[in-house]
Structure formats: structure tokens, C-alpha cells
N, C-alpha and C positions, 0 to 999 in steps of 0.2 A: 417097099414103097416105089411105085412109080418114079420114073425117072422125071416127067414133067411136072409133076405135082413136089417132085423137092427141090426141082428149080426155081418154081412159083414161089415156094415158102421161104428158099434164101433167097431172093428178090425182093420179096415184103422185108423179110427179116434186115436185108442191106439199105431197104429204103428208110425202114422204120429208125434202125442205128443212126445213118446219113443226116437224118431231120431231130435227132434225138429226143423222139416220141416214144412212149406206153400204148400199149394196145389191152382191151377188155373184151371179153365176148357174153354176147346175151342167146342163148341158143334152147330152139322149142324142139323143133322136129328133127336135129339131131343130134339132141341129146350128150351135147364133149365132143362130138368127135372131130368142131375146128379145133377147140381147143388141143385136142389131143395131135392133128395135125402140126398145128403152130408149133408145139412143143415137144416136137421127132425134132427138131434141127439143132445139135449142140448151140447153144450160146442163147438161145431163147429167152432165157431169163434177163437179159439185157431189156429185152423189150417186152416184154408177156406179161401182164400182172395178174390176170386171173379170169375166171369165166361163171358166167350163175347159168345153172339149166333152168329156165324155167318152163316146165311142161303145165302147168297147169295157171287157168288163168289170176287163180290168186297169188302166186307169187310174182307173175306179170302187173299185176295192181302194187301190191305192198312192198316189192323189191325193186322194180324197176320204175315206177311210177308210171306204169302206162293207166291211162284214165279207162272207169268201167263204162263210158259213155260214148269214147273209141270202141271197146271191145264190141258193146251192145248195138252199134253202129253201122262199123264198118267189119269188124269181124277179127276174129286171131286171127287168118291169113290175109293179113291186108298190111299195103304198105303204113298206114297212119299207124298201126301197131310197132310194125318193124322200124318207124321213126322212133316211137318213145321207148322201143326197148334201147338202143344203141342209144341215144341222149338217156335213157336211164343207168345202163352201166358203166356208161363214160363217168358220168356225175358218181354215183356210188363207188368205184374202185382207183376213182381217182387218175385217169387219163386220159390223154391227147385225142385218143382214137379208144369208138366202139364200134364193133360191128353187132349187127344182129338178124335172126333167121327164123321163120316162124312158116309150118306148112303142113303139107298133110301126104306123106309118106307111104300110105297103105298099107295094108290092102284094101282098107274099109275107111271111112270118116268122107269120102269125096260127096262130093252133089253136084247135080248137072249145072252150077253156077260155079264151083271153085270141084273141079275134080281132083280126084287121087292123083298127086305129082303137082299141084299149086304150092308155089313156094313164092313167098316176100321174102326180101333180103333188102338189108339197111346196112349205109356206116355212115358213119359221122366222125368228120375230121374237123381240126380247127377251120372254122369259118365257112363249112358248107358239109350238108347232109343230102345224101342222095338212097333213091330206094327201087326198087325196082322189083315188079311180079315174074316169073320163070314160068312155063311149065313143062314137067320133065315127065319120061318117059321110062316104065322097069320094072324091077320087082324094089320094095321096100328097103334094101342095103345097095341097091341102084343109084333109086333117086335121094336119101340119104347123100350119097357122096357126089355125085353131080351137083347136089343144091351147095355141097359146101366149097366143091371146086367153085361155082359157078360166083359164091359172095365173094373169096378170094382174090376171082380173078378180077373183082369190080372193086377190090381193095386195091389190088397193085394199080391197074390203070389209074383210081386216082390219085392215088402218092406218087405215079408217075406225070400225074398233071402239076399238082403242086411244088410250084419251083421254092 
């Protein structure tokens, strides 16, 4: 592992302990692999509760409660989605913090309106959820890990806001 990316995760990991929060993850386009991040750092289970992949949009309706009127809307990669996943695994797994990731990885699925490498990222902490579109550039195990650095690093900054 990178030597910045497991400073990033014991940093969450220190902020997460500090504030004595659970963390959840709702993740589309890729697939575990925060979770699998989060949970390289011995002591993780301090803070980690678990993670749903929902790749498909009906498990983002039945599991996460994202509405099919969002999806039909504004689209899987759109922030209003990446709102109600992280408010929906926070709710379903029972913690403080969710984050969530929903995008479109490649090599194929893009459109000249959300191309290959559109990524939504959400989290939602006690008393403020924030979300935010990316777009990344690579090959599909590229932007994959860019999109999951990139929710991370919008998790620590706000645990690092919240006093």
C-alpha cells in the first residue's frame, strides 16, 4: 500500500476513534474496495461496521432506500443518489458516518453527458452531508482507486472540520 493512502486511513481511522464514531460504506463503482481500504489498518474494527456493494439499482432502492424517482431523475451517478446511499447505510448499519460512491469506471457505460471516469461521492456525518461529482482520468483499476482516494480524502477533511 502506498505510503500516502495509509497515512490517510490512520488519520480517518484517528479522527474516527477521537470523535468515537462507526463508519458504514455504500459503494457502486467500486465494488469493497474502501471498504477493503478502511480495513488494511490493524484496529479498524474499532471503527468500521461494514459496507453494502450495491452495483445494481435495485439494491440501491431496497437496501439503501435511494428513491426510484432520484434514479429515474437524476441518474446512478448523480450526487442526489450518493446523498441517499450514505443516509441510507448510515440508517441500515447503524452509524455515525456513511459514505457513499456511485460512477462509471469503464471502459464502456460513459455518454457525452457523464463520461467514462464520472464519479458522485457522498458522506454524511452527524448533522451535515456533503456530496460532490469528480471526473477522473485512466484505465478502469485507475479510476477505481482515485474515485476511492478522492471520497476519503473528502471524509478526512470533514472530520477534520468537525470540532
Amino acid at each position: 500500500m502506498q505510503k500516502n493512502l495509509r497515512k490517510l486511513l490512520e488519520d480517518i481511522g484517528n479522527l474516527l476513534r477521537k470523535k468515537g464514531w462507526t463508519i458504514s460504506t455504500a459503494e457502486s463503482c467500486t465494488g469493497g474496495l474502501i471498504s477493503s481500504f478502511l480495513t488494511s489498518i490493524p484496529g479498524s474494527s474499532d471503527y468500521f461496521a461494514g459496507g453494502i456493494i450495491a452495483y445494481s439499482n435495485e439494491i440501491k432502492t431496497n437496501l439503501l432506500s435511494v428513491s426510484p424517482q432520484t434514479l429515474k431523475k437524476f441518474g446512478t451517478v448523480s450526487e442526489e443518489t450518493v446523498k441517499d446511499m450514505a443516509q441510507g447505510v448510515k440508517h441500515l448499519l447503524k452509524t455515525d458516518v456513511g459514505i457513499s460512491i456511485s460512477g462509471i469506471a469503464g471502459p464502456t457505460g460513459g455518454t457525452e453527458k457523464k463520461p467514462v471516469g464520472t464519479v458522485a461521492l457522498g458522506v454524511d456525518i452527524p448533522q451535515k452531508i456533503i456530496t460532490n461529482m469528480v471526473n477522473l482520468e485512466g484505465n478502469r483499476n485507475n479510476i477505481r482507486k482515485l474515485a476511492g482516494i478522492r471520497l476519503l480524502e473528502m471524509l478526512k477533511n470533514l472530520l477534520e472540520e468537525i470540532k
